[in-house]
N, C-alpha and C positions, 0 to 999 in steps of 0.2 A: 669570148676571149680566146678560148681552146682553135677556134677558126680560125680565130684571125694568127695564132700566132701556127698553125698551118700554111695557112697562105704565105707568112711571111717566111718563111722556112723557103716552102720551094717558089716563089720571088726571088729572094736571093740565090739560088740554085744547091741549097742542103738537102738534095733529096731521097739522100740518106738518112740525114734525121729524121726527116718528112716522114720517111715509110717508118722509122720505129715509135715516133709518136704515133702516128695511125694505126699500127699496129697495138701497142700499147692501151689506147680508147678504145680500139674492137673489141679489146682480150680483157674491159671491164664492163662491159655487156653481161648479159645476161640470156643463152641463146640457147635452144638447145638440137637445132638444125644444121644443117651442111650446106653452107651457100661456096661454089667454086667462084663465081664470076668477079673481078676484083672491083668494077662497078658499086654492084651491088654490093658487097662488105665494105668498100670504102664511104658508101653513101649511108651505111646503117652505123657505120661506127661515127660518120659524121655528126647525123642528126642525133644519136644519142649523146655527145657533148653539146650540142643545143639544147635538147631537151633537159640535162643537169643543169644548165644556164638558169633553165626558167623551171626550175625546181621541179621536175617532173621525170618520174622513172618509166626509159624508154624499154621494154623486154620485146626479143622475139621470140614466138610462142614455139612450142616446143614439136609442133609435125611441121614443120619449114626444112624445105627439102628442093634444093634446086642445083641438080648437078654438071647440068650441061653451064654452055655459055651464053651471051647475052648478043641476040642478033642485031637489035635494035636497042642500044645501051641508054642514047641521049633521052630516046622517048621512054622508055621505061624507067628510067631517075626523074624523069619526068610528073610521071603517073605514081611511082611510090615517092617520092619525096614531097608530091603535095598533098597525098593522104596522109602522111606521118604528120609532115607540118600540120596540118589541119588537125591530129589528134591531140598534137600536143598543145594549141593555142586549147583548146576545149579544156584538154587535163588541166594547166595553168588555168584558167578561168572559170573553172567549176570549185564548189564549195568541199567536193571530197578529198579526205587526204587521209593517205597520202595519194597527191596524184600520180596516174599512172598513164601508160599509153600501151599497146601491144601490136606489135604486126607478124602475121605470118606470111610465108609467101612458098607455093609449090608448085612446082611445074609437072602438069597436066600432058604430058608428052613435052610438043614445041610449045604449047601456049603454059602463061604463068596467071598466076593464080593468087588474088592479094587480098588479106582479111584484115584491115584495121579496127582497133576497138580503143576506146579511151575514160577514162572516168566521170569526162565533164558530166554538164546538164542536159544532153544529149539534142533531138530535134522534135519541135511543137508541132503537132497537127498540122497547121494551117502552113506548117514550112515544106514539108516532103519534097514537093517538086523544086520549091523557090532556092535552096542550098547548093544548085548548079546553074544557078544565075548568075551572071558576070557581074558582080559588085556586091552578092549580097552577105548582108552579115548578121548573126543574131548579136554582135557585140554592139555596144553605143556610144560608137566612134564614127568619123566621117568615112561613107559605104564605100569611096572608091580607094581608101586606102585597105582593104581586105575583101575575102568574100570570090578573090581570083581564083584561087589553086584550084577547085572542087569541079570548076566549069570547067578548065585548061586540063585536067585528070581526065574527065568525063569525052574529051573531044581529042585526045591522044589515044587515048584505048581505041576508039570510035574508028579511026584511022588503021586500028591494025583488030581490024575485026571484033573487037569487046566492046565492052563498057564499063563506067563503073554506075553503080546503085546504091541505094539506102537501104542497106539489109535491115536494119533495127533502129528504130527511132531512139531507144531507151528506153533504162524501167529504174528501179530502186536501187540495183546493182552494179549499174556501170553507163556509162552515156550511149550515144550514138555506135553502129556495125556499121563499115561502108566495106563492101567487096567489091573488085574490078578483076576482070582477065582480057587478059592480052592475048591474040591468036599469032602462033609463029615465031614469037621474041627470042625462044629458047634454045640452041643446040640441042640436039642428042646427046645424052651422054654418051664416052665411050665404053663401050661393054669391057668388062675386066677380062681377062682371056683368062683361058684355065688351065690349070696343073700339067695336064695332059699335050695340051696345044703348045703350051710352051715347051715342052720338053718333046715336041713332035718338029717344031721348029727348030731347036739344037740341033738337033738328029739330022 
């Protein structure tokens, strides 16, 4: 609902409003990193009113640290929007609660750096490889309606020299760890100048 009455914001051209609802939903997040990119904040503040939809607390963990900009924006909303999505279907669909979901994300120089974790029931032995199959799903619904992100995740990284992987299948604690990095996605940041330089500049 928070989405759609986004969309219809800037549909009708409020995008005015647009940016202080948006802002508004980032600034009840729960963060404790520095992302510049407006991509990326707008994609996290997104899915996190998705994730309150479906009763699931979305946090980004607290070394999330990306301060250049996004060279490659569509593929990397790409790549973290369907790990998130995919933690959040997991949190919603697992037995713990409250659910939760967590992503960090830090840039490694140019390349970025993405740790999603979530509460669900995490992944069975016999799955490891099969969770990056086009269709597949551990839910028990018809496979070609889900089962997509994790593959399409795994094959945009792949394209800009990463991956992503099954860091952690789950234990008693918390579901499945999927980590991916992207090579090159990131700006430099720009170095702060200093006291001196500035005042060497004046001069």
């Amino acid at each position: 609902n928070r989405l759609h009455a986004l969309n219809g914001m800037l549909h009708l051209g409020h995008v005015a409003d647009a940016q202080s609802y948006l802002e508004e939903l980032h600034g009840s997040m729960s963060h404790g990193g520095g992302i510049e990119d407006p991509y990326l904040a707008g994609l996290l503040a997104a899915k996190s009113a998705a994730a309150s939809e479906a009763g699931v607390r979305l946090t980004v963990g607290d070394p999330t640290w990306v301060p250049g900009r996004l060279r490659q924006p569509l593929d990397v909303v790409t790549v973290v929007g369907n790990l998130v999505d995919n933690a959040i279907r997991a949190a919603r669909d697992g037995v713990r609660r409250p659910a939760w979901a967590e992503v960090t994300l830090v840039s490694d120089e140019e390349d970025l750096v993405i740790h999603v974790v979530d509460s669900g029931e995490g992944v069975g032995p016999g799955q490891v490889e099969s969770v990056f199959t086009s269709g597949f799903t551990t839910r028990d619904i018809e496979p070609d309606q889900h089962g997509l992100g994790l593959g399409l995740a795994r094959q945009t990284a792949r394209r800009h020299g990463g991956d992503v992987i099954l860091a952690h299948s789950g234990d008693v604690g918390q579901g499945a760890v999927f980590t991916a990095r992207m090579a090159g996605v990131v700006t430099s940041a720009e170095p702060t100048p200093r006291s001196d330089d500035v005042e060497g500049a004046r001069r």
